[in-house]
C-alpha positions as CSV (number, residue, x, y, z in Angstrom):
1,X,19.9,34.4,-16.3
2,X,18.7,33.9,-20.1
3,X,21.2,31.1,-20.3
4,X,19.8,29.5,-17.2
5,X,16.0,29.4,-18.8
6,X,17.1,28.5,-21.7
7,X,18.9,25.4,-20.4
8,X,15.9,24.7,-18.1
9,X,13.0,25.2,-20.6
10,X,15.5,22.3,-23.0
11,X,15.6,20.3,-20.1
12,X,11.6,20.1,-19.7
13,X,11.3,19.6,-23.4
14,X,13.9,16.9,-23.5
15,X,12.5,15.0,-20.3
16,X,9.1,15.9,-21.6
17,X,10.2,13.8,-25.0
18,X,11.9,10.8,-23.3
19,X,8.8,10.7,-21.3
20,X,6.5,10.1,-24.5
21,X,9.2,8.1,-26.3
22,X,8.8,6.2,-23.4
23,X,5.8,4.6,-24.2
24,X,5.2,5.3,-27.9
25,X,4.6,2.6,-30.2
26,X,4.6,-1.4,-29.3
27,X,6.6,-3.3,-26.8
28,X,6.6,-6.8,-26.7
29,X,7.2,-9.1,-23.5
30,X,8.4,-12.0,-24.1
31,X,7.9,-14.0,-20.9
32,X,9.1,-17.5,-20.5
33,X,6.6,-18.9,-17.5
34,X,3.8,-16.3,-17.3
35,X,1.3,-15.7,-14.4
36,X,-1.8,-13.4,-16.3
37,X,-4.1,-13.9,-13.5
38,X,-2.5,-15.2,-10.2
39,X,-5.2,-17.6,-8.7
40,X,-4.9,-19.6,-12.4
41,X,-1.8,-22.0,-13.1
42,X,1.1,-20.1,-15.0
43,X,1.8,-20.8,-18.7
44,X,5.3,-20.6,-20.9
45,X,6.5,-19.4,-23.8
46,X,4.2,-16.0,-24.0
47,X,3.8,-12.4,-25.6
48,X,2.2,-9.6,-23.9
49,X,1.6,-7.0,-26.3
50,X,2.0,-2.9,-25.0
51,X,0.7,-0.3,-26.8
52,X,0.6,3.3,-25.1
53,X,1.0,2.1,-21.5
54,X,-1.7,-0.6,-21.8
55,X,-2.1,-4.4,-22.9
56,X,-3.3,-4.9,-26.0
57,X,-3.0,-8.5,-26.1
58,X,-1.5,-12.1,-24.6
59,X,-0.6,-14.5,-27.0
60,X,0.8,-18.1,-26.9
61,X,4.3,-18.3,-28.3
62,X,7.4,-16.0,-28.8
63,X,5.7,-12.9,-31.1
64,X,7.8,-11.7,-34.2
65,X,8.5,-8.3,-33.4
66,X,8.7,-7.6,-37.4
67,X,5.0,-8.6,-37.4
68,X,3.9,-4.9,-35.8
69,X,6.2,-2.5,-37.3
70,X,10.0,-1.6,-37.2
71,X,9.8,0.4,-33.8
72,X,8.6,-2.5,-32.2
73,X,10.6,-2.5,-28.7
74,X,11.6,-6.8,-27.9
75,X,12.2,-6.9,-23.6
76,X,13.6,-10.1,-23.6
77,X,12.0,-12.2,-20.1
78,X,12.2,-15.3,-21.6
79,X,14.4,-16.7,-18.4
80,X,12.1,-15.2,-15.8
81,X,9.0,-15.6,-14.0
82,X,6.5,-12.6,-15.0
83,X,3.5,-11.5,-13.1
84,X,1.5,-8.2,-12.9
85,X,2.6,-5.6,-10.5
86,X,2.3,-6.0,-6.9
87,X,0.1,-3.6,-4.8
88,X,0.8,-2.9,-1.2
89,X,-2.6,-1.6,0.4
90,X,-1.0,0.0,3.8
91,X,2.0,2.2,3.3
92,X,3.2,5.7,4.8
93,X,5.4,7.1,2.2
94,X,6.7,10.1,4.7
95,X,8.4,8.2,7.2
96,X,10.4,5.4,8.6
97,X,10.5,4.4,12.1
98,X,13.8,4.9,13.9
99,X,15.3,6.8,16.6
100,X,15.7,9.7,14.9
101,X,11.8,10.4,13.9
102,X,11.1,13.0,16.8
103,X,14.5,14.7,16.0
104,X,12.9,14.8,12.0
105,X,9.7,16.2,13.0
106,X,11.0,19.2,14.4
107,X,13.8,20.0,12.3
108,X,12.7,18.4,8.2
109,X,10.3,20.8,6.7
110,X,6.8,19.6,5.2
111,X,8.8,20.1,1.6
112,X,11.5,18.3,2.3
113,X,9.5,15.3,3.6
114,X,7.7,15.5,0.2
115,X,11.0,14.9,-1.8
116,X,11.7,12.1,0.7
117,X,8.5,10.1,0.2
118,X,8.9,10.3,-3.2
119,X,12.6,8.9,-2.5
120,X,10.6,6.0,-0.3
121,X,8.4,5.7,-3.4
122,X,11.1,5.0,-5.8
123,X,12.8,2.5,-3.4
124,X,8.7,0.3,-3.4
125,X,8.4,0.6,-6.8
126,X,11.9,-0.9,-7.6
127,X,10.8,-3.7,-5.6
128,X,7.6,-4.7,-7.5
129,X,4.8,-2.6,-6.0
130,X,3.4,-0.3,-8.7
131,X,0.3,0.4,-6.8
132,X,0.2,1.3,-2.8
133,X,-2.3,2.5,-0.6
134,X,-0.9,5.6,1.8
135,X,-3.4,5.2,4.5
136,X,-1.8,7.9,7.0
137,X,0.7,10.7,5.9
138,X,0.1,14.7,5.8
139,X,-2.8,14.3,3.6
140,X,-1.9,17.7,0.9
141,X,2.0,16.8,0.6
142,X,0.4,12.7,-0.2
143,X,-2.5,13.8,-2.4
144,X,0.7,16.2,-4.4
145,X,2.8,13.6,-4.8
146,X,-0.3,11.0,-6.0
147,X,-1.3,13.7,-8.2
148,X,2.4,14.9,-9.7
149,X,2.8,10.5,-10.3
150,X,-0.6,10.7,-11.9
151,X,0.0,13.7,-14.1
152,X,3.9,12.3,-14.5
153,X,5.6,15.1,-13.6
154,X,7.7,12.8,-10.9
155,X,8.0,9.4,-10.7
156,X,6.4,6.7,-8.1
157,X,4.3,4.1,-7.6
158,X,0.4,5.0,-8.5
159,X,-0.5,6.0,-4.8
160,X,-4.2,5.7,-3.4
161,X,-4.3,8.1,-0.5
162,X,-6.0,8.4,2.6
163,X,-7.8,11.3,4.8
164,X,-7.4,10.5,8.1
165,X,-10.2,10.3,10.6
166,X,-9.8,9.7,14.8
167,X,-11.0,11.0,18.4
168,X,-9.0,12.7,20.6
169,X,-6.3,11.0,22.4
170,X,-6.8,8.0,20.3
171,X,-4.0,6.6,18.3
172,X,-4.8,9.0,15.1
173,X,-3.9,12.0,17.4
174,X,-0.8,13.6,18.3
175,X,1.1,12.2,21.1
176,X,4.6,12.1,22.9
177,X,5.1,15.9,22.7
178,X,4.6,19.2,25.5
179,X,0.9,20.5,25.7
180,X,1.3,23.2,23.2
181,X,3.0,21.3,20.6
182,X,0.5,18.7,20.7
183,X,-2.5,22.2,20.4
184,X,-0.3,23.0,16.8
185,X,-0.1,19.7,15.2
186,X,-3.8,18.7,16.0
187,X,-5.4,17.6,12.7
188,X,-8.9,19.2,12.1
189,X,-9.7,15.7,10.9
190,X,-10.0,14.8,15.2
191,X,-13.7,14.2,16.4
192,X,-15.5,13.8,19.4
193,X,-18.8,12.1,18.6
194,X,-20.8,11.3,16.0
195,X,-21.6,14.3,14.2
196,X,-18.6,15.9,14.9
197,X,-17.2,12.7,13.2
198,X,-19.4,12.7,10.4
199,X,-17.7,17.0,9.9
200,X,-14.4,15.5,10.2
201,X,-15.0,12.8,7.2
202,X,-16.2,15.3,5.2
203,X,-13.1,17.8,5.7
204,X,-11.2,15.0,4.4
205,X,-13.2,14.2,1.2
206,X,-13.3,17.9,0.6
207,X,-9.4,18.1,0.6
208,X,-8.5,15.1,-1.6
209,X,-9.0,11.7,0.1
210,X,-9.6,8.6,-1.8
211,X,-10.6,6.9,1.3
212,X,-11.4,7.4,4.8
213,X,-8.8,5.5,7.4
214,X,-10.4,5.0,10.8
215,X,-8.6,4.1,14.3
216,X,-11.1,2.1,16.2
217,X,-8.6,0.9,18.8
218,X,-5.7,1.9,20.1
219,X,-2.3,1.6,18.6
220,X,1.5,0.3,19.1
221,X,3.3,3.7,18.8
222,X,0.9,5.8,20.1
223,X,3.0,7.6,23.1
224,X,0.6,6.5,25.8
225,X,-0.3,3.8,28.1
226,X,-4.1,3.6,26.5
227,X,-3.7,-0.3,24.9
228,X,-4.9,-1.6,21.6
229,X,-8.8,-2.0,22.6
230,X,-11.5,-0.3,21.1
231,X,-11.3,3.4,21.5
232,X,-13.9,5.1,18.8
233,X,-17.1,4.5,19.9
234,X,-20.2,2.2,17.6
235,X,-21.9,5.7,16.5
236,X,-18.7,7.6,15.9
237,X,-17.8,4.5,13.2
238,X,-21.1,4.5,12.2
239,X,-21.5,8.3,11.3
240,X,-17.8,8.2,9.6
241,X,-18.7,5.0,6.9
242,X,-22.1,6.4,6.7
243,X,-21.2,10.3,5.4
244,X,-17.8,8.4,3.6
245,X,-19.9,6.0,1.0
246,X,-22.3,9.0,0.8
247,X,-19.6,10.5,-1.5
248,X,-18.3,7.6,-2.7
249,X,-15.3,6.4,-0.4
250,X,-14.3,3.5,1.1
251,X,-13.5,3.2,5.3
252,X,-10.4,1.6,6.4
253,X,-10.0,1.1,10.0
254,X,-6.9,0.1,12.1
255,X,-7.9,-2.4,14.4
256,X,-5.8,-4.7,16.8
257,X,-8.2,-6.0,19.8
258,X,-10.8,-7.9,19.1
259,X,-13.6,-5.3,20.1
260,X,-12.4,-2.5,17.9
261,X,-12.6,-5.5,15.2
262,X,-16.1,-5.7,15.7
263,X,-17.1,-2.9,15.9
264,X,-15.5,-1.5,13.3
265,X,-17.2,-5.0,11.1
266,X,-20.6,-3.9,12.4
267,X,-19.7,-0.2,11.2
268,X,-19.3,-1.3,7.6
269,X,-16.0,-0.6,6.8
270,X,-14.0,-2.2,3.8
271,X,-11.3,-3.4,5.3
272,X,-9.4,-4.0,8.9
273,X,-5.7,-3.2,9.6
274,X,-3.5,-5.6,11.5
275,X,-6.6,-7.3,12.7
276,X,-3.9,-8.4,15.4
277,X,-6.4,-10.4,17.9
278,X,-8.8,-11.1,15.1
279,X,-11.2,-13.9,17.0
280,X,-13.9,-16.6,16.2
281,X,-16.7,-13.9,16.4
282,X,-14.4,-11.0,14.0
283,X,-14.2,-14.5,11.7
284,X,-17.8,-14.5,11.4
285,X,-18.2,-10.7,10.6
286,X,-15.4,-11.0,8.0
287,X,-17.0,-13.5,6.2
288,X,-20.4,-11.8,6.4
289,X,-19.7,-8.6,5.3
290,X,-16.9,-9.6,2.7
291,X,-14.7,-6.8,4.8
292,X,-10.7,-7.1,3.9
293,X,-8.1,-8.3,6.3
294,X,-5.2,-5.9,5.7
295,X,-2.8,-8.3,8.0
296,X,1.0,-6.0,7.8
297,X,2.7,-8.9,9.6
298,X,6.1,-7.3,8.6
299,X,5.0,-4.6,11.1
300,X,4.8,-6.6,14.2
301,X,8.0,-8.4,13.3
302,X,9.8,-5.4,13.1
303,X,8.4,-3.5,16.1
304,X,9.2,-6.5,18.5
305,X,12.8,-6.8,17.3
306,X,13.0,-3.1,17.6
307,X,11.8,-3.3,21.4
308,X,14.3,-5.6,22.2
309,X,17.8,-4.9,20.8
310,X,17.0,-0.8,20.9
311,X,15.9,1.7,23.0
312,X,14.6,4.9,21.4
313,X,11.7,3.6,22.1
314,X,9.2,4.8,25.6
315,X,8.0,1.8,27.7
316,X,4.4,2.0,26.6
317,X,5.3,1.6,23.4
318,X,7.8,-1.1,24.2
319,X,5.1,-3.0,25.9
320,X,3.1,-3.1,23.2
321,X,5.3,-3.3,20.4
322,X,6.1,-6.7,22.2
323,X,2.5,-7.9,23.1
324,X,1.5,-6.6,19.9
325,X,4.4,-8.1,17.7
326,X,4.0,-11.9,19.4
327,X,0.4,-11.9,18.2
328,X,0.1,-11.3,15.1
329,X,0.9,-14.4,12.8
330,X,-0.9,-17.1,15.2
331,X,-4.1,-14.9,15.1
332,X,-3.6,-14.3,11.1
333,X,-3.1,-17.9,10.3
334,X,-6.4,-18.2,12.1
335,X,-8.4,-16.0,10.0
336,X,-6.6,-17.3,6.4
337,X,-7.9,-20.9,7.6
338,X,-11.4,-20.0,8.4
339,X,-11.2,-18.1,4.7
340,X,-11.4,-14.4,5.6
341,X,-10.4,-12.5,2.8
342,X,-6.9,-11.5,2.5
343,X,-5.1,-8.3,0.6
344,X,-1.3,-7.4,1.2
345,X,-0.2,-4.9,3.5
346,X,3.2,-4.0,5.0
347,X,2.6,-0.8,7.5
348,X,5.6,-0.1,5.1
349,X,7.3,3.2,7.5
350,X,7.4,1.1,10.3
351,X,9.1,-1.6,8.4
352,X,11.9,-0.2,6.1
353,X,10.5,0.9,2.0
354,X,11.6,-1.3,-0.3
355,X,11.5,-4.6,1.9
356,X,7.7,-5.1,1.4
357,X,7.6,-8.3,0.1
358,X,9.2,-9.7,3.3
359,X,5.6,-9.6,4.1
360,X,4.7,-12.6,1.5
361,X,7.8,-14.7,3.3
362,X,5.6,-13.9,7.3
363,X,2.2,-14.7,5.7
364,X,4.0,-18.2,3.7
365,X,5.4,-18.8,7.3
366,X,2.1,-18.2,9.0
367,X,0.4,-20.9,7.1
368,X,-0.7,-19.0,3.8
369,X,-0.4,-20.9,0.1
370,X,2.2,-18.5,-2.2
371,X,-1.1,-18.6,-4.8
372,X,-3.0,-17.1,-2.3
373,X,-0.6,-14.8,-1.3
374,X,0.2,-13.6,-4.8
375,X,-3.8,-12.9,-5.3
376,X,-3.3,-11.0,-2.0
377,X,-1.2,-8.7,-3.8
378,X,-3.0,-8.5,-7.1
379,X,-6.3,-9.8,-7.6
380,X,-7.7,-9.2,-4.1
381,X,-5.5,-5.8,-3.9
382,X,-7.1,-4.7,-6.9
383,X,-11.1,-5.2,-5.8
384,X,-9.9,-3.8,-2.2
385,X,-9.7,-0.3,-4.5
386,X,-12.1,-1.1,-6.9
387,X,-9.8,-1.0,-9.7
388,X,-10.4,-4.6,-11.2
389,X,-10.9,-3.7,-14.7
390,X,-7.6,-2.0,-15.1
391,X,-4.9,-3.6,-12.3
392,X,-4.3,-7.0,-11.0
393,X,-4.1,-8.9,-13.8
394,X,-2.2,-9.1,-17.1
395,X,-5.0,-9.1,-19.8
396,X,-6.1,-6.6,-22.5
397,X,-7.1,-3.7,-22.0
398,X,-5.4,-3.4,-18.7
399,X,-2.6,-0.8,-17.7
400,X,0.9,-2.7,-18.1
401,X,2.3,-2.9,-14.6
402,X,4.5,-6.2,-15.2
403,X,7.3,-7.5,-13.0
404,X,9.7,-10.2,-13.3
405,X,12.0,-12.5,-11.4
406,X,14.6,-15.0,-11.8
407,X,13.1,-17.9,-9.7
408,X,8.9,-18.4,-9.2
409,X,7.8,-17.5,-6.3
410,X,5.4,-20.4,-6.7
411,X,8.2,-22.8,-5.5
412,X,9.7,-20.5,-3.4
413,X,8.0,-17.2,-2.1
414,X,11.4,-15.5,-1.1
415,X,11.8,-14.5,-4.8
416,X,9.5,-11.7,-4.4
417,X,12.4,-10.2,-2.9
418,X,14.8,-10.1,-5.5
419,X,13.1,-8.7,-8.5
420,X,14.5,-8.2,-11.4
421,X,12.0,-6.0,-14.1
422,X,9.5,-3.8,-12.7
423,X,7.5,-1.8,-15.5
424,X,4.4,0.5,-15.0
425,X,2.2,1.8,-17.2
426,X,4.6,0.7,-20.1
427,X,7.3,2.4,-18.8
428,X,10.0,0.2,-17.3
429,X,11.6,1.6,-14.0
430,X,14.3,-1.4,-13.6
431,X,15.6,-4.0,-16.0
C-alpha cells in the first residue's frame, strides 16, 4: 500500500510539473496568413507572442526566438491559416442522441456520465472549440467538470454552464418514461407560474449556473405530441429574466415557433435557440433588443436524417424531428439577411461531439458569408458571454486560444473541419 501512494503522490507531482512546464516561459507562433480579429482581412508573415497562457503581443514578421531568451518555445504555423479558438454557444456535453440513450439512462451512473462528458469534451476541443456553452446537462456533474477545467485538474474545453429552468410537461421536463420514474427524475428547477418561476431561477443561481436556459416552446425530442409552439407563459418568462439579471445572469431560451420567439424577445432574454420559424415580426424584436440568434442548424439536419433511415425514434418525435429539421435553414437565412445577430451553436449531443463545425458548412449553405460565420464563432460568441476582453480575438492581453488549419476557411469554409493545431490557454492540445 506504501508503494502504491508513493507511486500516486509522484504521479501528481510529475503531472502537476508538466502541467506548469506547460506554459512557463515564451512561446512564439509563427503564423503564415493570420486572422487576429475575424471581421478584419487576414495578414501574413506574423508572431504572436505567449507568455503564461496569455498574449503578450502580435507583431509583423517571423520573430527571432533568440530575441526573448533561450527557453523560448518556436511552434512553427508558417504553412497554415491561424485564427483564435472557436466557441460553440449550445452544447450538452453528457450525451449523444442514439438509440441506446433510454438504455444509458437507466443503467450509466451520474459518475460515469461525468468521465464521459469529459471524453465528449476532449473530442470539441480537438476540433477547434476551446470555449462552449453547456446549456442543458445535470447541472452539479457540468458545474464539476467546468470547475475541475478551470482549476486544471482535467482537461476540456473552458465550459460556460447552464441551470435549467421549465414548466411542467414542457420540453425541460422529464418525458417518455412510467409515472413514477418521471416523480424521481423531476428537476426542482420545474415551475408553474410566475413566482414559482422566479424560486426555480434562483435554485439554479444558488447551485452554480452561469446562466439561466429557458424553454418557451415546445421541443423535437420531447416524448409527447405537445408541438414546438409557445408553452411558458409571458409572466412565467418575465419573472425568470427578471430574478436572473437581478444576480447577474444572462437568460437563454429554446425557441422554435414563432410565438415562443416572441415572447421570449419581449421577455428580455439574451439569446434564442434554434429560432426554427423565426418570422418578420421575431426579425423586428431581434433587431430591437440586440437578442442573439443561436441557430444549431447541424441539429435539424441530423434529426431529420435520423427520422428517416432509423427508427428508435417514437412518432411524435419523428413528426417533428422532420417538420422541424425541413425548416430550419430557409427560416435562418431569413433572419442573417434582415441582419439579426448571429453566434454559433451546434445543439452538439444531438449531433455527434467533435463534428461542430459542420455547422459553419449549413450556415455557408444557407446563405451566410464565411467572415460572418467565423465572427459567429468568435467575436459575436465572445459578447454572447460577456467575455470580450479576454476571448474572441488574438490580441494582447488576451488568453491564447489559437487554432490552425491547412487551407482558409475564407475560400473554403469546410476547412473548419480538418484542424490541425488547437491550443488553449498556452497549452497546445493537438499539433
Amino acid at each position: 500500500m506504501k508503494s502504491i501512494l508513493k507511486t500516486a503522490a509522484a504521479t501528481a507531482i510529475l503531472s502537476a510539473a508538466f502541467s506548469t512546464t506547460a506554459l512557463a516561459g515564451v512561446k512564439l507562433i509563427h503564423a503564415g496568413e493570420l486572422l487576429a480579429v475575424p471581421g478584419n482581412d487576414p495578414v501574413k508573415e506574423q508572431t504572436i507572442v505567449i507568455e503564461n497562457g496569455k498574449i503578450k503581443e502580435v507583431r509583423s514578421g517571423y520573430a527571432d526566438p533568440a530575441a526573448y531568451g533561450a527557453d523560448t518555445e518556436v511552434v512553427d504555423l508558417k504553412n497554415s491559416f491561424v485564427m483564435p479558438g472557436m466557441m460553440d454557444m449550445h452544447v450538452h456535453l453528457q450525451g449523444e442522441l442514439g438509440p441506446n440513450n433510454d438504455s444509458e439512462s437507466l443503467k450509466m451512473s451520474d459518475q460515469l456520465v461525468a468521465i464521459k462528458s469529459q471524453h465528449y469534451g476532449m473530442l470539441t476541443l480537438k476540433a477547434g472549440f476551446t470555449t462552449v456553452r453547456d446549456v442543458g446537462s445535470n447541472p452539479q456533474y457540468m458545474y464539476a467538470l467546468r470547475d475541475g477545467i478551470n482549476n486544471g485538474w482535467v482537461d476540456g474545453p473552458r465550459i460556460i454552464a447552464a441551470g435549467g429552468v421549465g414548466i411542467t410537461g414542457g420540453h425541460a421536463d422529464v418525458s417518455g418514461m412510467k409515472p413514477d420514474l418521471m416523480e424521481k427524475y423531476t428537476s426542482k428547477a420545474v415551475c408553474d407560474g410566475p413566482f414559482d418561476c422566479r424560486r426555480a431561477t434562483r435554485h439554479q443561481i444558488k447551485y452554480g449556473a452561469d446562466l439561466i436556459k429557458i424553454t418557451s416552446t415546445g421541443g423535437v425530442l420531447t416524448d409527447r405530441a405537445t408541438g414546438t409552439g409557445q408553452q411558458m407563459e409571458a409572466d412565467e418568462l418575465a419573472e425568470v429574466v427578471q430574478a436572473a439579471k437581478r444576480m447577474g445572469r444572462k437568460v437563454a431560451s429554446h425557441a422554435h415557433q414563432e410565438d415562443g420567439i416572441i415572447a421570449a424577445l419581449k421577455a428580455g432574454v439574451d439569446s434564442i435557440e434554434h429560432g426554427t420559424y423565426t418570422g418578420p415580426e421575431a426579425i423586428k424584436l431581434f433587431k430591437k433588443t440586440g437578442a442573439y440568434l443561436v441557430p444549431t442548424l447541424i441539429a435539424g439536419d441530423t434529426v431529420k436524417k435520423m427520422a428517416t433511415s432509423s427508427d428508435f425514434m417514437s412518432p411524435a418525435i419523428k413528426a417533428k424531428s422532420i417538420e422541424v429539421g425541413s425548416s430550419m435553414k430557409a427560416n435562418f437565412e431569413k433572419a442573417y439577411k434582415a441582419g439579426v445577430k448571429i453566434a454559433f451553436g451546434t445543439d452538439s449531443g444531438v449531433s455527434k461531439h467533435g463534428t461542430n463545425a459542420y455547422e459553419a458548412v449549413l450556415m455557408n449553405e444557407a446563405g451566410m458569408k464565411p467572415m460572418d460565420i467565423l465572427k459567429s464563432a468568435t467575436v459575436n460568441a465572445a459578447d454572447l458571454i460577456d467575455m470580450s476582453a479576454s476571448l474572441g480575438t488574438i490580441e494582447a492581453g488576451k488568453h491564447a486560444d489559437i487554432i490552425a488549419m491547412d487551407e482558409s476557411p475564407l475560400q473554403n469554409i469546410k476547412a473548419l473541419m480538418d484542424v490541425d493545431f488547437v491550443m488553449k490557454g498556452g497549452k497546445v492540445f493537438k499539433d
